[in-house]
C-alpha positions as CSV (number, residue, x, y, z in Angstrom):
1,X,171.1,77.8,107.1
2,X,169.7,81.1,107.2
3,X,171.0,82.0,111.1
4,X,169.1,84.2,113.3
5,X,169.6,85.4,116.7
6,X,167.0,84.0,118.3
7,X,168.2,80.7,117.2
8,X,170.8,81.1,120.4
9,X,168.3,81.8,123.0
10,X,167.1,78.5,123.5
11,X,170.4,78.0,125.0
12,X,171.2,79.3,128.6
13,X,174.9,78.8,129.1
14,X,176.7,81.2,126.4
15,X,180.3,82.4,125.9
16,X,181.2,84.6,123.1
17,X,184.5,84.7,121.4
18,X,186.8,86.8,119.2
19,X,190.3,86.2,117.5
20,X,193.4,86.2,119.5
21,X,194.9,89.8,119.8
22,X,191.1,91.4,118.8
23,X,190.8,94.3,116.7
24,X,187.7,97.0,116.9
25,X,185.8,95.1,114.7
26,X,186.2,91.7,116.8
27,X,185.4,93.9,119.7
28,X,182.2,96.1,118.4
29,X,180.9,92.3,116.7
30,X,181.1,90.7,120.0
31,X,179.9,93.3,122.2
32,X,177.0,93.8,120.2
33,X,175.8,90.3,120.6
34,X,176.5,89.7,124.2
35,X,174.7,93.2,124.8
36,X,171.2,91.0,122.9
37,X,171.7,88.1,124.3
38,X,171.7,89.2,127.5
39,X,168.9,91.8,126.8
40,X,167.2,87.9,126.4
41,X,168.0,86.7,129.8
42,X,170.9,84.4,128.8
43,X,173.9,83.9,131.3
44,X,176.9,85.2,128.6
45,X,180.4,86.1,129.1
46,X,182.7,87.4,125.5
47,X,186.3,86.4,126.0
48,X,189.1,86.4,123.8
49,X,192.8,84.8,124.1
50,X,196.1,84.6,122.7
51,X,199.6,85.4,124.2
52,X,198.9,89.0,126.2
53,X,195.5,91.1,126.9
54,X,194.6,93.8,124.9
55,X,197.7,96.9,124.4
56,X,196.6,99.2,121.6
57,X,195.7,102.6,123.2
58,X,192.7,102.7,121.3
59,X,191.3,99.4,121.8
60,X,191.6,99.9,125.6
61,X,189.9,103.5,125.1
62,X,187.3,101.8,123.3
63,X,186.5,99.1,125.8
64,X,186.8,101.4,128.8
65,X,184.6,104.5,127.0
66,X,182.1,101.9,125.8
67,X,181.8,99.4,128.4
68,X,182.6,96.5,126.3
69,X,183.0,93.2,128.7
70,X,185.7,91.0,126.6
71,X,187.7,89.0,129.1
72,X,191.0,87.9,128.8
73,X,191.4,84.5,129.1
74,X,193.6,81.2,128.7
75,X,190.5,78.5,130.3
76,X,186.9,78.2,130.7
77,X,184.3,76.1,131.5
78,X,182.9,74.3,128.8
79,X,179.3,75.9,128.0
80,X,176.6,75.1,125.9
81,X,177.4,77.4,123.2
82,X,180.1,78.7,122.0
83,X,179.5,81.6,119.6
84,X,182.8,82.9,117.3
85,X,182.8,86.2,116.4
86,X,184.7,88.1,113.6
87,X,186.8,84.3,112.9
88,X,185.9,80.4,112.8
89,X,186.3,78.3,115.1
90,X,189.6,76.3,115.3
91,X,191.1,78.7,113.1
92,X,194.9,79.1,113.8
93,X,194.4,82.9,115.7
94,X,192.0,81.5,117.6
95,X,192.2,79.6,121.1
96,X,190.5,76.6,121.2
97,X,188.2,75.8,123.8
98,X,185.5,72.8,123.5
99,X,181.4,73.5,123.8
100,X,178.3,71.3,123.8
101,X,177.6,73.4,120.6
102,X,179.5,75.9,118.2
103,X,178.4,78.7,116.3
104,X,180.0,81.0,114.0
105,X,179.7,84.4,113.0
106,X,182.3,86.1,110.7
107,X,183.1,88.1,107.2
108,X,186.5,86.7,106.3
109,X,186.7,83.7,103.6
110,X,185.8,80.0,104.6
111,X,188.8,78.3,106.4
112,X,187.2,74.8,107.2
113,X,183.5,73.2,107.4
114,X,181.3,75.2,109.4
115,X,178.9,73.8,111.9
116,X,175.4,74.3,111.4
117,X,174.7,77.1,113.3
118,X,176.9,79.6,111.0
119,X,176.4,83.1,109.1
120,X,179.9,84.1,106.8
121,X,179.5,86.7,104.7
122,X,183.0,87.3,103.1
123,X,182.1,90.0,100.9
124,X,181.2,92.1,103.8
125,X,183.7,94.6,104.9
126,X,183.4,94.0,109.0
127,X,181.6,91.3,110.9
128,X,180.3,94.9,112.5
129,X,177.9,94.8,109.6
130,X,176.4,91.2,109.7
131,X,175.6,91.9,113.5
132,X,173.9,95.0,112.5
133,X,172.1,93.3,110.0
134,X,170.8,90.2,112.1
135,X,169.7,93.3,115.1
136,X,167.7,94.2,112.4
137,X,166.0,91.1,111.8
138,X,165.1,91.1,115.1
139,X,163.6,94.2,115.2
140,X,167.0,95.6,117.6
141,X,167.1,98.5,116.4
142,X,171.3,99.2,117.3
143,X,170.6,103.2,118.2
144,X,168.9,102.3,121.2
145,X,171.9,101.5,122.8
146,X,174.5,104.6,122.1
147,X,177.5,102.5,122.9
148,X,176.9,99.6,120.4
149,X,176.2,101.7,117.8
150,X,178.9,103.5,118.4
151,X,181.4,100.2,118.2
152,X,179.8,98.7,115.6
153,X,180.7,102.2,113.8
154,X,184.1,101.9,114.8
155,X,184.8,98.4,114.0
156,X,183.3,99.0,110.9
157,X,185.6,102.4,110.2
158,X,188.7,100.5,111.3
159,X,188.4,97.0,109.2
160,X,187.6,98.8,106.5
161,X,190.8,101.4,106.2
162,X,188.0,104.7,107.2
163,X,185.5,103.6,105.1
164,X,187.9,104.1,102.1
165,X,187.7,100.0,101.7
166,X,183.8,99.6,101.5
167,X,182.4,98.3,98.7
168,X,179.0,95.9,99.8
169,X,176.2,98.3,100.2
170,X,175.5,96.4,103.6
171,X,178.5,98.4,105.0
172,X,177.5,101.5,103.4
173,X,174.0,101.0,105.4
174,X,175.7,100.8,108.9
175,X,177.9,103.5,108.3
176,X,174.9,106.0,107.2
177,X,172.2,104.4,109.5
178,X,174.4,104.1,112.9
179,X,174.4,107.0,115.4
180,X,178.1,107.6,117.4
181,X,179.2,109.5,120.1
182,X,181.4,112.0,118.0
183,X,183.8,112.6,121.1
184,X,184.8,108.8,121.4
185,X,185.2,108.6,117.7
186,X,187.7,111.4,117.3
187,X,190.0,109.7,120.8
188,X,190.2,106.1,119.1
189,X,190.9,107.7,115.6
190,X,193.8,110.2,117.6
191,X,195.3,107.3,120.0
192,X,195.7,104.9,116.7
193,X,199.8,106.4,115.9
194,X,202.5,104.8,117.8
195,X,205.8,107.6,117.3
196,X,207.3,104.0,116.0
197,X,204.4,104.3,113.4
198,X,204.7,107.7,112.8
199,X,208.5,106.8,111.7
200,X,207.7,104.2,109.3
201,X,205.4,107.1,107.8
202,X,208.6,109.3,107.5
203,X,210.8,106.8,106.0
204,X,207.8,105.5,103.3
205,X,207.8,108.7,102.1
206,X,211.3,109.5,101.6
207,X,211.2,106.4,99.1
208,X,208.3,107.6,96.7
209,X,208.5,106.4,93.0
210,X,206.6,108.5,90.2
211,X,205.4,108.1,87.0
212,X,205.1,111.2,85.4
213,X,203.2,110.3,82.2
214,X,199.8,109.2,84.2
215,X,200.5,111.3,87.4
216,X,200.9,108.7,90.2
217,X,203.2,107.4,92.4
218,X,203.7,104.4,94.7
219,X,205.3,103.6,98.0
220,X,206.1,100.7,99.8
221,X,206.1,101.3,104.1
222,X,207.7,98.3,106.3
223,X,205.1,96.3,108.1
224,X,202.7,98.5,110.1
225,X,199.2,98.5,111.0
226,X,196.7,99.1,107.9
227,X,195.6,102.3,109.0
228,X,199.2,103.7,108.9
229,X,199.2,102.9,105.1
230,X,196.2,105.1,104.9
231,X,197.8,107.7,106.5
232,X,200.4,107.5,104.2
233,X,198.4,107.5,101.1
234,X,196.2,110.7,102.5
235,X,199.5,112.4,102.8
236,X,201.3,111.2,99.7
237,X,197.8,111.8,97.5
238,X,198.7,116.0,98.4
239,X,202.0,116.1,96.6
240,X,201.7,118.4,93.3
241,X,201.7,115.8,90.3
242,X,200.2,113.0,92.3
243,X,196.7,112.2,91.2
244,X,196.3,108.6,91.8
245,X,198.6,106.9,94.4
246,X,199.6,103.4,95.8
247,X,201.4,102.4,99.6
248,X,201.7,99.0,100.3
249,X,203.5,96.7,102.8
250,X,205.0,92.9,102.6
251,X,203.6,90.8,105.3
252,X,204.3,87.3,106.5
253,X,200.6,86.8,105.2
254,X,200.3,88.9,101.8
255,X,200.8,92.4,100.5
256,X,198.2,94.9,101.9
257,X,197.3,97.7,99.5
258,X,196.0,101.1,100.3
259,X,194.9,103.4,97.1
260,X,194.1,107.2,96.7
261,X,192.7,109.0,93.8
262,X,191.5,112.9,93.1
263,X,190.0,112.4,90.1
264,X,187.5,110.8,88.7
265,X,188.9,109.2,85.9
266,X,190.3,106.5,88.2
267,X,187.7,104.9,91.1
268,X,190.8,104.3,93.8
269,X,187.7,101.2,94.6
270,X,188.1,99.6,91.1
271,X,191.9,100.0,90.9
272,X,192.2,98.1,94.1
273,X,190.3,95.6,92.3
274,X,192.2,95.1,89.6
275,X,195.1,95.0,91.2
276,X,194.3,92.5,93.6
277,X,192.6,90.7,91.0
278,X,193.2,87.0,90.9
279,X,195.7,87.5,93.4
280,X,193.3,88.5,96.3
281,X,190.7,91.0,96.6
282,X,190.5,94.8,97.0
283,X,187.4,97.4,96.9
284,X,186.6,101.0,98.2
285,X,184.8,104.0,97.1
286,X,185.9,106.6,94.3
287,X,188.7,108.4,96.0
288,X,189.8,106.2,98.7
289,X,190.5,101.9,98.7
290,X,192.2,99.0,100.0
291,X,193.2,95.7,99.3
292,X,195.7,92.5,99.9
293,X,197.6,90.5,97.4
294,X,198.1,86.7,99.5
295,X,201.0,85.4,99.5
296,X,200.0,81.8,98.7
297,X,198.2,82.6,95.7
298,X,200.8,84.7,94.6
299,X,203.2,81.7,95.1
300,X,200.7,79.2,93.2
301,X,200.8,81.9,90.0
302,X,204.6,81.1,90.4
303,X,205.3,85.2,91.7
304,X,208.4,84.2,94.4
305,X,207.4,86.5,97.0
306,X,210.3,88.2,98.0
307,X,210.8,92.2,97.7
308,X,212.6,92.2,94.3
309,X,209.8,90.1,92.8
310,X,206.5,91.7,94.6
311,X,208.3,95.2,93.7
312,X,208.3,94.5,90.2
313,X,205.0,92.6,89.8
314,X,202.9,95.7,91.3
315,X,204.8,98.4,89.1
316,X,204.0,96.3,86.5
317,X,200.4,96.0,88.1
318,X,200.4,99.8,88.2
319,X,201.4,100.5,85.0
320,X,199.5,98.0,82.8
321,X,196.2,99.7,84.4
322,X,196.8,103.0,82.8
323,X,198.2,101.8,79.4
324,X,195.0,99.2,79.3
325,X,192.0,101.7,80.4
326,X,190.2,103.7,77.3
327,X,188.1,106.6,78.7
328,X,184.8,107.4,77.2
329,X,182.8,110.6,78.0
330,X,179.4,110.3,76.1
331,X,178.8,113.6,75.9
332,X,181.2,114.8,73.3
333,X,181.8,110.7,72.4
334,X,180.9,109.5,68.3
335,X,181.1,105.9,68.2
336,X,182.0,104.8,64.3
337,X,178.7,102.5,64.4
338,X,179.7,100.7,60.8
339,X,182.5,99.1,62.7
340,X,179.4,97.7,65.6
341,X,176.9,95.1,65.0
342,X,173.1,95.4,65.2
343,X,171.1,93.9,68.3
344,X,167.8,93.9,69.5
345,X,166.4,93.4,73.3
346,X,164.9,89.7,73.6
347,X,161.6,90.1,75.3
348,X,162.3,89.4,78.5
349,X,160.6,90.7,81.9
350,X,162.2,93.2,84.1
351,X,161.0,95.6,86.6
352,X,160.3,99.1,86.9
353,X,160.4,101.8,89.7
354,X,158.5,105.2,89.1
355,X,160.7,107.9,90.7
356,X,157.6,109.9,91.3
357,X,156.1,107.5,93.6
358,X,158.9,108.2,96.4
359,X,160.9,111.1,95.8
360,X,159.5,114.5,94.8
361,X,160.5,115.7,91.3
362,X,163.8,118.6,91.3
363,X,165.2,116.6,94.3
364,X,168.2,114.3,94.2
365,X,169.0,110.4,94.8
366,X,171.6,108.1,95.3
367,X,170.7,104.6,93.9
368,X,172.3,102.1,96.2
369,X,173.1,98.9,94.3
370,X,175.6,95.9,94.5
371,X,177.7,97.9,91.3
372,X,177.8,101.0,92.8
373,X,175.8,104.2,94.4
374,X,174.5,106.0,91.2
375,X,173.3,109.7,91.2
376,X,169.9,110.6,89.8
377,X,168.1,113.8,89.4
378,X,164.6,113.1,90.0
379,X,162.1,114.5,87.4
380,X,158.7,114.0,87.0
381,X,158.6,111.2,84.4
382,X,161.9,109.0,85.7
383,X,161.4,105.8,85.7
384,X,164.2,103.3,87.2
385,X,164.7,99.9,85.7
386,X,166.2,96.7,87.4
387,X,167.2,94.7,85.1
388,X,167.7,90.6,84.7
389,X,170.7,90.5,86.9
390,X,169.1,92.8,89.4
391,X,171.4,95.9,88.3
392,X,169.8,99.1,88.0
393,X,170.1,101.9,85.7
394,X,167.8,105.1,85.2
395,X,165.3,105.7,82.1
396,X,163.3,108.6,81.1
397,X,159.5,108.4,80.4
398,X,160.0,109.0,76.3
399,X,162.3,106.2,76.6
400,X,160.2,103.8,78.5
401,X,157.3,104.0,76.4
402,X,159.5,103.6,73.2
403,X,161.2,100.6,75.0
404,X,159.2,98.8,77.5
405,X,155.5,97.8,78.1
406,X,154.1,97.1,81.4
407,X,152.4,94.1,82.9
408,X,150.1,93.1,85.5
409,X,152.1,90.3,86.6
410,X,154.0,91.0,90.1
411,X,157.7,91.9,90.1
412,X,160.1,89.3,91.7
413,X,163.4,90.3,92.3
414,X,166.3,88.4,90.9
415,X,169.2,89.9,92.5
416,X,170.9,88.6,96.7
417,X,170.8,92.7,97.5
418,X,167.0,94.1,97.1
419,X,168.1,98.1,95.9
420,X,167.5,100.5,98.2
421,X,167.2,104.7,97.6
422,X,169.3,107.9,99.5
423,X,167.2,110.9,99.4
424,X,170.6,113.3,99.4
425,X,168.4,115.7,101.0
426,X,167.1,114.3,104.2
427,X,169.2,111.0,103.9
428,X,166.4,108.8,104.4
429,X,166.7,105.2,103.0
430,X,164.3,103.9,101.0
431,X,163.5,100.3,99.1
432,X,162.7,100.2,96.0
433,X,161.0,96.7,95.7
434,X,157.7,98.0,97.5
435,X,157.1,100.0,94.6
436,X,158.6,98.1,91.6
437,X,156.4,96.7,88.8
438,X,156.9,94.2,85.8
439,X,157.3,95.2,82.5
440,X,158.4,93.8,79.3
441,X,161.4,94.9,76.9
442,X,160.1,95.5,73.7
443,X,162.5,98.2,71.6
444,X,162.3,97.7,68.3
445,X,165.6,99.7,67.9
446,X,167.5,98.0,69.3
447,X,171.3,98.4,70.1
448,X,175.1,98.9,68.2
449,X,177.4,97.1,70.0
450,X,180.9,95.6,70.3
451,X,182.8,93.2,72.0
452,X,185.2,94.7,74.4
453,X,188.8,93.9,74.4
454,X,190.4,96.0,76.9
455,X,189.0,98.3,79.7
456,X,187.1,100.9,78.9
457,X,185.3,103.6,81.3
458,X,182.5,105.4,80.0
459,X,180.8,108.4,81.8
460,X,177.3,108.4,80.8
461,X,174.8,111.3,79.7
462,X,173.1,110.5,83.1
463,X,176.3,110.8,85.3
464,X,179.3,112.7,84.4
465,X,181.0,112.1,87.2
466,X,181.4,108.5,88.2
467,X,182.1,105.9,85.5
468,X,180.7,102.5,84.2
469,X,183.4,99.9,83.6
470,X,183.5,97.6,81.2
471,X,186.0,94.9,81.1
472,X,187.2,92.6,78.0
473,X,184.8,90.1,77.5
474,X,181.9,92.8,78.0
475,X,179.9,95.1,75.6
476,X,180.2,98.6,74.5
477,X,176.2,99.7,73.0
478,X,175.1,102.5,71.5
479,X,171.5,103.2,71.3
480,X,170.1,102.7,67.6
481,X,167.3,105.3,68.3
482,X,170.4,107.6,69.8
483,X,174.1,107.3,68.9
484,X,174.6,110.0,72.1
485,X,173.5,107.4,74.5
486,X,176.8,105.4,75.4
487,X,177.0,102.7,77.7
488,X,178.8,99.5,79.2
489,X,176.9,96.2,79.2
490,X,178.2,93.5,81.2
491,X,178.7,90.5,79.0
492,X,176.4,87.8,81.1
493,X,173.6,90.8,80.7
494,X,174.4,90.8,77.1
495,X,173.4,87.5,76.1
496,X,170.6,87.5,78.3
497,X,169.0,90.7,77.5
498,X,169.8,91.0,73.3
499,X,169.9,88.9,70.4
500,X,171.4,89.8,66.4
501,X,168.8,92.0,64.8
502,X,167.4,90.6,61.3
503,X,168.2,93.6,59.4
């Protein structure tokens, strides 16, 4: 069902709960909704339980600075609802206590059924996010109150590694939208190294391994909090040599990840990715990432997961990434088109954003969609397209009128996250879908393309900097009407959006 807050408020009797042994993101998530719900007039408490109270220096800083209620405890009296934060309910890191009725509330993967009152989002980087989100839907707007915006900050910084781990533009939203008190910030960050920590950070480093052909290096750190590994990767990323970089560390439960890059030929984000791919999941942004390889799907691909093995299998991981990934910069780029085949756009319906209508021309703006932020200069005849899948890509006036026609009908979007607009001057946020239009794709040039069989990276004419990825299975195009115009098309988009041309 499609949960809103309001939905608890015809109960009275509430107790929130997090995981055993809560981290800031468990913390800020639960805060936030017993500050609303009792902002409703409900009788609430948020507990948590497990072994011991809360020990971390930060986590108490961050209770104690913000005020957070969460209660240690081992019983309770059974209330009407019981609302789980940042977990499931019955999950093994979780205490069980019974309830008249059970709600969840949480960003990690499905463990078991969920009742019917339930919101999981698990390609969303902190439960910090969802509450943020469901505020919003009921008009809460998370500022108002200095210390909940300041924890759901927090628990979003610290689930996802400092922000290098977000991927969902959801978690990009909080972190640009929500307002913090600067001072508390900088404690937690500065009380999160044990000296314990800070010696596994010594001893990782001592055992660095390089490649010297492709410039990067890779560590692995005994078990340690996730943000250590960051730490580690900050520091090892500053070596002379090292351009991209890997730390990871075996744990009972998987292989966490953390990734650096400096350049831009590798998007730390997408090698997390493909590292964890199949095994897990990783994501980020271009210079810093995350991810964890599990250990049970590991063991179903038959990967034994002891050191000598997991050692192996990501310097293996490492390596094949480089050796696989062709890099194309369109600019200088001249595709042999005799070796591509001809296509033309099927005339399907897509919409259209005119640039003009929100942004003033000479300005600049980031393009926040599910693939990616994208940087546009705005000029006075920029149109932006949002194509079948929802994606989004930029298209100048010559183009559209060569390539699209409009219609009267209105625009329905097809995509789960409507795009939204940064103006990089005054960092307002923006929709697009108030202003997008339908229009039909009519080119009569059409497209050269091929069939991808390795990875390729292609910096556009429009962006220079950040790259498109295509991976086998997807297509490489070349515009017919413009052989300078290379781009990535993702293979589902393909089939949808062009058929062979007659020629």
């Amino acid at each position: 069902m499609a949960l809103s807050l309001s939905d608890f408020t015809k109960f009275n009797n509430i107790v929130v709960q997090c995981h055993d042994n809560p981290d800031a993101d468990a913390l800020a998530s639960g805060y936030a909704l017993t500050t609303y719900l009792k902002s409703q007039g409900k009788d609430v408490r948020f507990v948590y339980g497990g072994k011991f109270p809360i020990q971390k220096a930060n986590l108490l800083l961050m209770t104690e600075r913000l005020e957070i209620p969460a209660e240690y405890v081992t019983s309770i009296d059974k209330p009407e609802l019981l609302i789980t934060v940042d977990c499931q309910y019955k999950e093994s890191n979780v205490t069980y206590f019974e309830a008249d009725n059970i709600a969840v509330i949480d960003h990690h993967q499905v463990s078991s059924e969920l009742p019917a009152m339930s919101d999981v989002r698990s390609a969303y980087g902190s439960c910090s996010t969802i509450l943020y989100e469901l505020l919003q839907k009921e008009n809460v707007d998370i500022n108002s109150d200095i210390n909940v915006s300041t924890a759901l900050y927090y628990g979003l910084m610290t689930d996802t590694g400092g922000f290098a781990e977000i991927s969902h533009p959801a978690d990009k939203d909080l972190r640009d939208f929500a307002k913090f008190k600067i001072d508390d910030i900088l404690m937690f960050k500065n009380s999160n190294l044990s000296r314990e920590e800070l010696s596994i950070a010594g001893d990782a480093l001592n055992g660095a391994r390089y490649d010297d052909e492709y410039r990067y290096g890779i560590i692995e750190a005994a078990p340690c909090d996730p943000n250590i590994l960051g730490i580690i990767s900050d520091m090892f990323l500053e070596v002379s040599g090292v351009d991209t970089c890997l730390v990871y560390s075996i744990l009972p439960f998987g292989v966490k990840l953390s990734v650096r890059s400096c350049i831009k030929e590798v998007r730390a984000g997408e090698l997390a990715a493909y590292l964890a791919e199949g095994m897990g999941g990783g994501g980020g942004h271009m210079y810093k990432a995350g991810g964890l390889l599990k250990k049970d799907l590991m063991e179903k691909a038959n990967i034994p997961y002891e050191k000598e093995s997991l050692d192996k299998y990501i310097d293996d991981r490492m390596s094949q990434y480089f050796k696989d990934s062709e890099i194309i910069y369109a600019s200088n780029h001249h595709e042999d088109i005799s070796q591509m085949s001809h296509y033309v756009k099927n005339p399907v319906s897509v919409g259209y954003v005119e640039a003009s209508k929100f942004a003033k021309p000479g300005g600049k703006i980031t393009v926040r969609t599910l693939e990616g932020d994208v940087d546009v200069d705005v000029e006075e005849d920029l149109y932006i397209i949002i194509g079948v899948e929802g994606e989004i890509y930029p298209c100048t006036g010559e183009r559209f009128k060569r390539s699209y026609k409009k219609l009267s009908d209105p625009y329905v979007y097809p995509g789960d996250y409507p795009p939204t607009v940064i103006d990089m001057e005054d960092g307002a946020r923006i929709s697009l879908l108030p202003f997008a239009k339908s229009c039909l794709s009519c080119s009569s040039s059409g497209v050269y393309a091929r069939e991808l069989t390795n990875r390729v990276k292609v910096f556009t004419a429009w962006d220079e900097h950040k790259y498109y990825l295509g991976t086998p299975g997807d297509y490489l195009a070349v515009r017919a009407d413009d052989t300078s115009d290379v781009y990535v098309i993702n293979r589902e988009i393909f089939y949808k959006t062009y058929a062979p041309a007659e020629d």
